[in-house]
PyMOL Python script that loads the backbone (N, CA, C, O; Angstrom):
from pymol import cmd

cmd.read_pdbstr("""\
ATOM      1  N   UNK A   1       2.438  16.262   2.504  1.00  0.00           N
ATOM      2  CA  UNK A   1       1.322  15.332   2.439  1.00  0.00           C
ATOM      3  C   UNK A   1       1.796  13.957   2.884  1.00  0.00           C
ATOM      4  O   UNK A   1       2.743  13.389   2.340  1.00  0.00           O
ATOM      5  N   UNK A   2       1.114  13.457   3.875  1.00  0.00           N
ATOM      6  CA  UNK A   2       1.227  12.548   4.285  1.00  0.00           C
ATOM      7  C   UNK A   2       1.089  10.674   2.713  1.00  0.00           C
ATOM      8  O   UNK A   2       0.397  10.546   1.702  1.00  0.00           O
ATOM      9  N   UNK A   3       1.876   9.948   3.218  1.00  0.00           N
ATOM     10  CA  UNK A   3       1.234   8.871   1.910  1.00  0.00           C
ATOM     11  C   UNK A   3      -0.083   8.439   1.918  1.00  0.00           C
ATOM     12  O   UNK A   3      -0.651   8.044   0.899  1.00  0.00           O
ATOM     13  N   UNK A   4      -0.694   8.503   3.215  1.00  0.00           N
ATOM     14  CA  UNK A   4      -1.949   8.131   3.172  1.00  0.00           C
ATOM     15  C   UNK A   4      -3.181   8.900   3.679  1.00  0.00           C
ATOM     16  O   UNK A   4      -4.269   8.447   4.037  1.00  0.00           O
ATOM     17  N   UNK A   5      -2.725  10.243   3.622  1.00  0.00           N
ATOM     18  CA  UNK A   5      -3.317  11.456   3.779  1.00  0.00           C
ATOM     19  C   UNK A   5      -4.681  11.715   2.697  1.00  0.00           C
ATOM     20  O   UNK A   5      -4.828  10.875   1.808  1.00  0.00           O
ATOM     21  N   UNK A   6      -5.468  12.640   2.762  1.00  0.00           N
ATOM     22  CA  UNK A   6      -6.546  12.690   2.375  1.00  0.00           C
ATOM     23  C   UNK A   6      -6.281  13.363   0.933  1.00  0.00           C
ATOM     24  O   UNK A   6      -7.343  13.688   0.402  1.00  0.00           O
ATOM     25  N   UNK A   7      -5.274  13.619   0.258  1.00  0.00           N
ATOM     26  CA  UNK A   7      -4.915  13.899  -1.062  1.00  0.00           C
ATOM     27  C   UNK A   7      -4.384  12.440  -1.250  1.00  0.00           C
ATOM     28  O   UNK A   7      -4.325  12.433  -2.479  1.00  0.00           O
ATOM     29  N   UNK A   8      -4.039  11.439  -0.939  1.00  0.00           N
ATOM     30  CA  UNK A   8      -3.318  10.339  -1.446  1.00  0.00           C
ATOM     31  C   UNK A   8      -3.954  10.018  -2.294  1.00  0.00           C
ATOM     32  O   UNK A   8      -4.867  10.834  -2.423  1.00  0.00           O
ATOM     33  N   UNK A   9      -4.025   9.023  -3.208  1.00  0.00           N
ATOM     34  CA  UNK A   9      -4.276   8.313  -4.204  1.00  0.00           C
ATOM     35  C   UNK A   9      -3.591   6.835  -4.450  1.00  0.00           C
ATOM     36  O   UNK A   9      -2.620   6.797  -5.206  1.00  0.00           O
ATOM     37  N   UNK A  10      -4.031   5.679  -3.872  1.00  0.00           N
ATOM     38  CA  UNK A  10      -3.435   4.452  -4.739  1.00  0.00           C
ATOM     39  C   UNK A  10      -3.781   3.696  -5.389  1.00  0.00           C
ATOM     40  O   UNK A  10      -4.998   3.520  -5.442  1.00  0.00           O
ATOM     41  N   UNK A  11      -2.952   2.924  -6.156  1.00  0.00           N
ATOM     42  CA  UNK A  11      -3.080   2.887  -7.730  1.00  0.00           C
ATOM     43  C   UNK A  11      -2.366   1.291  -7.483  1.00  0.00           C
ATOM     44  O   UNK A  11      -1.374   1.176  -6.762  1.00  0.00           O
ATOM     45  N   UNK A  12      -2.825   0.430  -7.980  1.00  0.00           N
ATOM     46  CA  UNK A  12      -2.331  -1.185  -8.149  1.00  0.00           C
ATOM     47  C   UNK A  12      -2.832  -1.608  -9.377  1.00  0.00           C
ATOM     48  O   UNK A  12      -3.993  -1.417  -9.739  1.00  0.00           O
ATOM     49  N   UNK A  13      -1.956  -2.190 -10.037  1.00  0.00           N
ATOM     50  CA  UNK A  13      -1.728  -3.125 -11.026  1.00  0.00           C
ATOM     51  C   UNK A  13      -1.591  -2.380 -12.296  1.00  0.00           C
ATOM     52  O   UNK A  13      -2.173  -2.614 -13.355  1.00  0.00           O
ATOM     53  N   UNK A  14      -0.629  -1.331 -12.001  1.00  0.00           N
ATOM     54  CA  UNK A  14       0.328  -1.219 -12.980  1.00  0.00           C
ATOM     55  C   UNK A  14       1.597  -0.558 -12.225  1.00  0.00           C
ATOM     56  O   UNK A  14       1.794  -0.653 -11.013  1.00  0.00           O
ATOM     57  N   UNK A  15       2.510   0.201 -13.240  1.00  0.00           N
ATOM     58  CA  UNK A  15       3.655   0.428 -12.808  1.00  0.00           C
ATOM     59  C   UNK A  15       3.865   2.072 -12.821  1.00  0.00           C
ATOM     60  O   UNK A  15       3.593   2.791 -13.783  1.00  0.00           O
ATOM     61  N   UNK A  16       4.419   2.527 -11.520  1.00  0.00           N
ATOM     62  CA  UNK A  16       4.923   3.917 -11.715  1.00  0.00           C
ATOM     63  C   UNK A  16       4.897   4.724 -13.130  1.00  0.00           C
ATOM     64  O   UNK A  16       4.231   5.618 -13.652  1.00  0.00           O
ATOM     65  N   UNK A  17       5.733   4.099 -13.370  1.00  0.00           N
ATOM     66  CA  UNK A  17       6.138   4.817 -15.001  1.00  0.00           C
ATOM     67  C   UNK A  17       4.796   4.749 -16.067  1.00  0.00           C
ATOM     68  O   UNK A  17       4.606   5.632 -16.904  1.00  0.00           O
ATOM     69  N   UNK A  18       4.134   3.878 -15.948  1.00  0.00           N
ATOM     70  CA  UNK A  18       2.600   3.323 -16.663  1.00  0.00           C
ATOM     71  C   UNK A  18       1.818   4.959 -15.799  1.00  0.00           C
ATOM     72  O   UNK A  18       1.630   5.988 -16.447  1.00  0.00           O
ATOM     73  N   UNK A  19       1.533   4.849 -14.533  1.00  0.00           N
ATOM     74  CA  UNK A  19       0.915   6.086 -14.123  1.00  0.00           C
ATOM     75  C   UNK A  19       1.483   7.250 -14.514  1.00  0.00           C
ATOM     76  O   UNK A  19       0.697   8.062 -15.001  1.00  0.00           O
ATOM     77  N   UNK A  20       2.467   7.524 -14.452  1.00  0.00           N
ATOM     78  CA  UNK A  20       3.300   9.190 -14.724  1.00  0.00           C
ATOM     79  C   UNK A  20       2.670   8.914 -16.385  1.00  0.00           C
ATOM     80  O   UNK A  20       1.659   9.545 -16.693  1.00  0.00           O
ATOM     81  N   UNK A  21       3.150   8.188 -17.176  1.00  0.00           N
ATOM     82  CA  UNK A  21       2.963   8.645 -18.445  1.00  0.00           C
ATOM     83  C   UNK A  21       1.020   8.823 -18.617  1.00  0.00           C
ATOM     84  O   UNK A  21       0.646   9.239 -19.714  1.00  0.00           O
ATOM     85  N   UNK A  22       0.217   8.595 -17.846  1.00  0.00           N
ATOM     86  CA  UNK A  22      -1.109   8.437 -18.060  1.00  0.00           C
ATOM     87  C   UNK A  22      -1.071   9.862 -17.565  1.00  0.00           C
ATOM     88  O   UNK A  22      -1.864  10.624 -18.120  1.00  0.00           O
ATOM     89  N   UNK A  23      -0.488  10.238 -16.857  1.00  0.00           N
ATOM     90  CA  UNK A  23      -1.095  11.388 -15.782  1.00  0.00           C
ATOM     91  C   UNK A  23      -0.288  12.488 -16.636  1.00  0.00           C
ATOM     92  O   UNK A  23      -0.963  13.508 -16.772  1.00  0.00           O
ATOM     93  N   UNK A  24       0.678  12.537 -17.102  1.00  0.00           N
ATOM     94  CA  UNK A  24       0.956  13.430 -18.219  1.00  0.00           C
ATOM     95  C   UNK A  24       0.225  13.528 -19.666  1.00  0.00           C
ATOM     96  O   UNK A  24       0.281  14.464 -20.464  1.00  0.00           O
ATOM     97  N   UNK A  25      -0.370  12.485 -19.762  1.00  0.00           N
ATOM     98  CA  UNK A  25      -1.106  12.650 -21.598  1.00  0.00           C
ATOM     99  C   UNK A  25      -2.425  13.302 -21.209  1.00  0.00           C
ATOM    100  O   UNK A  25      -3.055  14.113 -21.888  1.00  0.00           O
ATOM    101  N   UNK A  26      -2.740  12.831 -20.029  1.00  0.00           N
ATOM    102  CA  UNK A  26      -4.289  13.318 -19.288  1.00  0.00           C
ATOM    103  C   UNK A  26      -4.283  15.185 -18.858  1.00  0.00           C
ATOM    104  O   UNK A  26      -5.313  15.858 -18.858  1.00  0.00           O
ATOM    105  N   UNK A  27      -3.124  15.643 -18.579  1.00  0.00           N
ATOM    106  CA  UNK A  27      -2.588  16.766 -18.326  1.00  0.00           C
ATOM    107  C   UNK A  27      -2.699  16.958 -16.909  1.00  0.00           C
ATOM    108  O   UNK A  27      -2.644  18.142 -16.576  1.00  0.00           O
ATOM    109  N   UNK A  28      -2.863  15.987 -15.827  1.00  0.00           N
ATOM    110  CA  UNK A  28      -2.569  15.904 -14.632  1.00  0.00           C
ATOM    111  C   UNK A  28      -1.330  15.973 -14.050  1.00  0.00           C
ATOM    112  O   UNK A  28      -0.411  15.221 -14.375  1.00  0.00           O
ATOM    113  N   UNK A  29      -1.190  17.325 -12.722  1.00  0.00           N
ATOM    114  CA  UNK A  29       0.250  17.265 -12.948  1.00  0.00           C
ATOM    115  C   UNK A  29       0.456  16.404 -11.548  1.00  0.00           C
ATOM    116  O   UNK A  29      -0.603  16.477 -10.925  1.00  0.00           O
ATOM    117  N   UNK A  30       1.263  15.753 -10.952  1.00  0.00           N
ATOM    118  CA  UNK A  30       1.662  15.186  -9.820  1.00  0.00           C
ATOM    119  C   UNK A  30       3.043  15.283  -9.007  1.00  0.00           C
ATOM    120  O   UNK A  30       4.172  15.156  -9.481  1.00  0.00           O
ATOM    121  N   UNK A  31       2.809  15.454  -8.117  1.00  0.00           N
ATOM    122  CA  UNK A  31       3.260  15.916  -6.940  1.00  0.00           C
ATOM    123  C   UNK A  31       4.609  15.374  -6.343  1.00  0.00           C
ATOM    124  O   UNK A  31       5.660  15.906  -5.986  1.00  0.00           O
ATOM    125  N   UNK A  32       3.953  13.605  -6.406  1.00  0.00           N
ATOM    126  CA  UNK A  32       5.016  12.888  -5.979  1.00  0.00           C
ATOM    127  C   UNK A  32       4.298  11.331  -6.449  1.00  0.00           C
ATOM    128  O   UNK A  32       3.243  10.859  -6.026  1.00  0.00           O
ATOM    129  N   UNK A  33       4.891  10.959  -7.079  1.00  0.00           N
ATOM    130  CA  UNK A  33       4.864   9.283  -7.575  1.00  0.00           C
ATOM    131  C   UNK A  33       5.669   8.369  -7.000  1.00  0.00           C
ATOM    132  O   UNK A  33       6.695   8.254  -7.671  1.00  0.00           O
ATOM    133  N   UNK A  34       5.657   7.520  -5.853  1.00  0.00           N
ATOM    134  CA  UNK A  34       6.171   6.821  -5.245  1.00  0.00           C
ATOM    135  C   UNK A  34       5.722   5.050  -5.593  1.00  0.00           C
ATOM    136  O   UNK A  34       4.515   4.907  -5.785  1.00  0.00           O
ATOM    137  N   UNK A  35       6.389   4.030  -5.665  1.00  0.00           N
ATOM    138  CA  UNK A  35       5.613   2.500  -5.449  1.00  0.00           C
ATOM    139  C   UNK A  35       5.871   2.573  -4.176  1.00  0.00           C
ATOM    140  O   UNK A  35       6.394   3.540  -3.623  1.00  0.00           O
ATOM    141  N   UNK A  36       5.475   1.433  -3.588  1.00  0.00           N
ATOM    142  CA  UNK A  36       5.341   1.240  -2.312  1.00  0.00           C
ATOM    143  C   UNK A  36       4.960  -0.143  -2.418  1.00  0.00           C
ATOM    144  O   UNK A  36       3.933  -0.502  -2.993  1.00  0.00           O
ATOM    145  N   UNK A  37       6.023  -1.152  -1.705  1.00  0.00           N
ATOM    146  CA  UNK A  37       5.393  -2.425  -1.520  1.00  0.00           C
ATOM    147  C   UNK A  37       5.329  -2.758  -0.241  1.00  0.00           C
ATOM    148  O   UNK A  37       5.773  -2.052   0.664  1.00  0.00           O
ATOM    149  N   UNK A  38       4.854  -3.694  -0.111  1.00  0.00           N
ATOM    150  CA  UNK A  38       4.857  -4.563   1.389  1.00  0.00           C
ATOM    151  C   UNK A  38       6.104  -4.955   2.260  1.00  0.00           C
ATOM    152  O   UNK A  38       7.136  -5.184   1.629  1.00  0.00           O
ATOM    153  N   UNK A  39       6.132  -5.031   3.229  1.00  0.00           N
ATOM    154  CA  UNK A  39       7.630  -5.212   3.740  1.00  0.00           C
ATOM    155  C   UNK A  39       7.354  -6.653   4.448  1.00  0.00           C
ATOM    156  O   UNK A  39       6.239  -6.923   4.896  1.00  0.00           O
ATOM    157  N   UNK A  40       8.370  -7.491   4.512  1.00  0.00           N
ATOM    158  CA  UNK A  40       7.849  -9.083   4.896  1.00  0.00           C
ATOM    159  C   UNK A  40       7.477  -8.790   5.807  1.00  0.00           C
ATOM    160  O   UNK A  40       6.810  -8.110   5.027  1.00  0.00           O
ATOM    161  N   UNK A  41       7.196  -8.581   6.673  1.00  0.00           N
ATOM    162  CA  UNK A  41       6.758  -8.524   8.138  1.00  0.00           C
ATOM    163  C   UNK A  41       5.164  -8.453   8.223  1.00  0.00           C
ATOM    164  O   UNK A  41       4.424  -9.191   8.873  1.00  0.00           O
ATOM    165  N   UNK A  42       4.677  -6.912   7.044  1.00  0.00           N
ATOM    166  CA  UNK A  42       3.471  -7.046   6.655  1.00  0.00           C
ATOM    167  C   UNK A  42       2.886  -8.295   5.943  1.00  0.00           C
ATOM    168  O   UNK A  42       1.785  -8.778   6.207  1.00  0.00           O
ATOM    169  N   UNK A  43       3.513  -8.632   5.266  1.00  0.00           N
ATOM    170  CA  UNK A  43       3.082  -9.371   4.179  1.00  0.00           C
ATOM    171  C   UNK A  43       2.733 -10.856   5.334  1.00  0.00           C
ATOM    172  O   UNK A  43       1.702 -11.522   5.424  1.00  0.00           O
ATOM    173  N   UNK A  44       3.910 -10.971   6.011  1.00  0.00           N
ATOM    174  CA  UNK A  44       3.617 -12.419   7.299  1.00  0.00           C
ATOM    175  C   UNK A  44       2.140 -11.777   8.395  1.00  0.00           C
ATOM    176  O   UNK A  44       1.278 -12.605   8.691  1.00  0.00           O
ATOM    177  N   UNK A  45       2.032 -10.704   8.768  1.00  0.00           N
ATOM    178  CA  UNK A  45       1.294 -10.342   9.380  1.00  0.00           C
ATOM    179  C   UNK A  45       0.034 -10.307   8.710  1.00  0.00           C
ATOM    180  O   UNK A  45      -0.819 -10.628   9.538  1.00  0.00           O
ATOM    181  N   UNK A  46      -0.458 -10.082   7.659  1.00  0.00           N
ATOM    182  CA  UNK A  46      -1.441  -9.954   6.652  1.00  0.00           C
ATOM    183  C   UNK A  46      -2.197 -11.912   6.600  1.00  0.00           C
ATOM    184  O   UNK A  46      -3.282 -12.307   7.027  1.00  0.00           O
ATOM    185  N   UNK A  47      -1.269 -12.568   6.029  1.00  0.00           N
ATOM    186  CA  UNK A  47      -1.073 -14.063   5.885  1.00  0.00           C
ATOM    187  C   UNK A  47      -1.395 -14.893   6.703  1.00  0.00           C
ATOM    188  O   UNK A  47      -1.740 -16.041   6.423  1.00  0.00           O
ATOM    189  N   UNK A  48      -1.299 -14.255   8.204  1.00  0.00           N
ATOM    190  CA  UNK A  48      -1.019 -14.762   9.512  1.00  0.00           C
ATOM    191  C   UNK A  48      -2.320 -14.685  10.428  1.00  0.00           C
ATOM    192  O   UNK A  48      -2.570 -15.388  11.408  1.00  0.00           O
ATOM    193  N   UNK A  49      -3.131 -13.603   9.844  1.00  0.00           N
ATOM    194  CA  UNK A  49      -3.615 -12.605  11.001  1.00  0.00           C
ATOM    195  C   UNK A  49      -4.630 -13.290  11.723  1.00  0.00           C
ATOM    196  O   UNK A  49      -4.880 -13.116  12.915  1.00  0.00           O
ATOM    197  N   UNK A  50      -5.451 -14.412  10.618  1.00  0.00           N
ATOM    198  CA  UNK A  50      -6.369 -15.753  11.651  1.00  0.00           C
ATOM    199  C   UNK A  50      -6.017 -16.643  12.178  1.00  0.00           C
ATOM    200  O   UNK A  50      -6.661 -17.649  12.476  1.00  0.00           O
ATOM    201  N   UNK A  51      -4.823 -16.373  12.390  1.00  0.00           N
ATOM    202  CA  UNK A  51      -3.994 -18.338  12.339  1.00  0.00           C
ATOM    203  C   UNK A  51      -3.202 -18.058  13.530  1.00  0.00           C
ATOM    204  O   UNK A  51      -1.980 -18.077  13.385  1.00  0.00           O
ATOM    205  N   UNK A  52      -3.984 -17.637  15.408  1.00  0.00           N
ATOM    206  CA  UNK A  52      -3.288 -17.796  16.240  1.00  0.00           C
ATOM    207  C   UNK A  52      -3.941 -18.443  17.177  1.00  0.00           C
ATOM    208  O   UNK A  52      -5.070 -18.123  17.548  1.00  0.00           O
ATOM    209  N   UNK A  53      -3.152 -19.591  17.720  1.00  0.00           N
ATOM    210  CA  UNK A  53      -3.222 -20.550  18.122  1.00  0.00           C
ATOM    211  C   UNK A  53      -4.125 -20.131  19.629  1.00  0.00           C
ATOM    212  O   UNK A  53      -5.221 -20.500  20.052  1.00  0.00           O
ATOM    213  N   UNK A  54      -2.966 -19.090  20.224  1.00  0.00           N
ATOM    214  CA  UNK A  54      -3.537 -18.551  21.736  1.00  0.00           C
ATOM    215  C   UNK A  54      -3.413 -17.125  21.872  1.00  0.00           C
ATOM    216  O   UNK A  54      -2.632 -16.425  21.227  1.00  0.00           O
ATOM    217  N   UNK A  55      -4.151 -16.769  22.667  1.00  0.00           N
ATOM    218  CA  UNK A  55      -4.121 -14.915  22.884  1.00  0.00           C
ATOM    219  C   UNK A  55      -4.200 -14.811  23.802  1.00  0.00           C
ATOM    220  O   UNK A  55      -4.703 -15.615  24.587  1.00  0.00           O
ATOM    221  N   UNK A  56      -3.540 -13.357  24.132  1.00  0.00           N
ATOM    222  CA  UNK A  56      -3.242 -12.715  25.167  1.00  0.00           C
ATOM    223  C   UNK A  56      -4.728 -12.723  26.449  1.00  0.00           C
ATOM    224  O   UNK A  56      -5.812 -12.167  26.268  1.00  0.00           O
ATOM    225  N   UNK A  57      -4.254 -13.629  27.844  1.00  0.00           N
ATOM    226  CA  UNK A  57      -5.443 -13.347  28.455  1.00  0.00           C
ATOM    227  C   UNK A  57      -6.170 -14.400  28.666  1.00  0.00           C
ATOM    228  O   UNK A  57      -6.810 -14.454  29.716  1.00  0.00           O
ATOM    229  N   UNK A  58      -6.244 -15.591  27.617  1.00  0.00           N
ATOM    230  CA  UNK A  58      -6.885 -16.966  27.524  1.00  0.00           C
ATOM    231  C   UNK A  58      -5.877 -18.170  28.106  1.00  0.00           C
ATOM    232  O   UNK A  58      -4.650 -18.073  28.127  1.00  0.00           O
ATOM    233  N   UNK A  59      -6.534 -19.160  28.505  1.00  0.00           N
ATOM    234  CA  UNK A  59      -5.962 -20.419  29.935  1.00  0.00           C
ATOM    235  C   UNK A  59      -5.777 -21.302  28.751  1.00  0.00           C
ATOM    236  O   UNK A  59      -6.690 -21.378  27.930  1.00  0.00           O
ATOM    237  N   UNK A  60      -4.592 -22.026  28.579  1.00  0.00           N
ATOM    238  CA  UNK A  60      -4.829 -23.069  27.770  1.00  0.00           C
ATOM    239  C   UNK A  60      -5.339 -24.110  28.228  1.00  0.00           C
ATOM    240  O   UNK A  60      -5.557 -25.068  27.486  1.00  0.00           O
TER     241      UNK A  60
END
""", "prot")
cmd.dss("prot")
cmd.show_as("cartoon", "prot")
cmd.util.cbc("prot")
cmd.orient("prot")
């Protein structure tokens, strides 16, 4: 299964271990529990993404 495949599931604002123990008292069994954060690049690209000056194609 892909991470963002059509079984995925994500989950923000709590912690791995906070989900596994929910998903065990619930009797859900899971597969694979991964975090996953942002990598700077995203995080600058995300931050960034209205804020360009000139684009590809345009005369200054």
């Amino acid at each position: 299964m892909r991470p963002d495949g059509p079984e995925a599931l994500t989950v923000t604002g709590t912690t791995a271990d906070r989900i596994g123990e929910l998903a065990f008292e619930h009797r859900f069994r899971l597969r694979e529990l991964a975090p996953r954060s942002a990598s700077l690049e995203e995080a600058f690209m995300e931050l960034t993404a209205d804020r360009a000056e000139y684009r590809a194609g345009e005369r200054r």
